[in-house]
N, C-alpha and C positions, 0 to 999 in steps of 0.2 A: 853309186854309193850315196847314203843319204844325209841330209847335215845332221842327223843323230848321231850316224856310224863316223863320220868326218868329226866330230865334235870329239867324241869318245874316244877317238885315238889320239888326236893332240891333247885333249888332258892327260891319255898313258904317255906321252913324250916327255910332257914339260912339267908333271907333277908326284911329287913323290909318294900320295896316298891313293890309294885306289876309288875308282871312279863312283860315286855317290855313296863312298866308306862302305862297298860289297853289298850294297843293298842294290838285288837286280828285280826286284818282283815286277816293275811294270814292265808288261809282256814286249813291248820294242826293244828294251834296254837287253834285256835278259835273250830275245832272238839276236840280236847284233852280238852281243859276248858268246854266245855259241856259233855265230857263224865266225867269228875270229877267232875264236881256239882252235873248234876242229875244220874249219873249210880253208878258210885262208892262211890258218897259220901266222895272222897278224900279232896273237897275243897268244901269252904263256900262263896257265894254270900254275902257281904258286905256294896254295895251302888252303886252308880252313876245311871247314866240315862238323862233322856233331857238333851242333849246335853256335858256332865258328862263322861268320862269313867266308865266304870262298875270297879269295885275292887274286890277282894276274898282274901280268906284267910287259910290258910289248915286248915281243920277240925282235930279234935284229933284222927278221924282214921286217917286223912292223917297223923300226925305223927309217930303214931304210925307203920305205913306204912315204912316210911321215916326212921324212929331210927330204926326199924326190917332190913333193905335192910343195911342198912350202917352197919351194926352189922356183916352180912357176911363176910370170909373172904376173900379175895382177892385171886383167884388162883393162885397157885403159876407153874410159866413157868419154865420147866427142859428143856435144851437144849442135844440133844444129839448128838455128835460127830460122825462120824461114823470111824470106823475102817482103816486106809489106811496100805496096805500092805495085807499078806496074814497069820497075827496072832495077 
């Protein structure tokens, strides 16, 4: 999945208006919302039409999706120093 499609679905979690106010024309945005309507089943078609934005909504797998992914924990970065000197 990619940090467009990752992006896009925690704004459907955590926000009540739909993702860039139904404006999907740029072509990633607009492939990512059709593959979570009809392939994954991640988000739900809502309304609009003539002349209307379309709207959606995460489906309960998308949350479920979304609460499983944020539940992961964060890798944790170790930094390693390297040695100067000869011990």
């Amino acid at each position: 999945m990619t940090p467009l499609q990752l992006s896009i679905l925690i704004h459907y979690r955590g926000a009540a208006r739909d993702y860039r106010e139904g404006d999907f024309s740029a072509p990633a945005v607009r492939e990512a919302i059709n593959e979570f309507v009809e392939h994954s089943k991640l988000l739900e078609y809502t309304g609009g039409g003539a002349g209307v934005n379309a709207t959606y909504k995460l489906s309960a797998r998308g949350e479920a999706f979304v609460d499983g992914l944020c539940a992961l924990p964060l890798p944790e970065q170790v930094w390693v120093m390297p040695k100067l000197g000869g011990g």
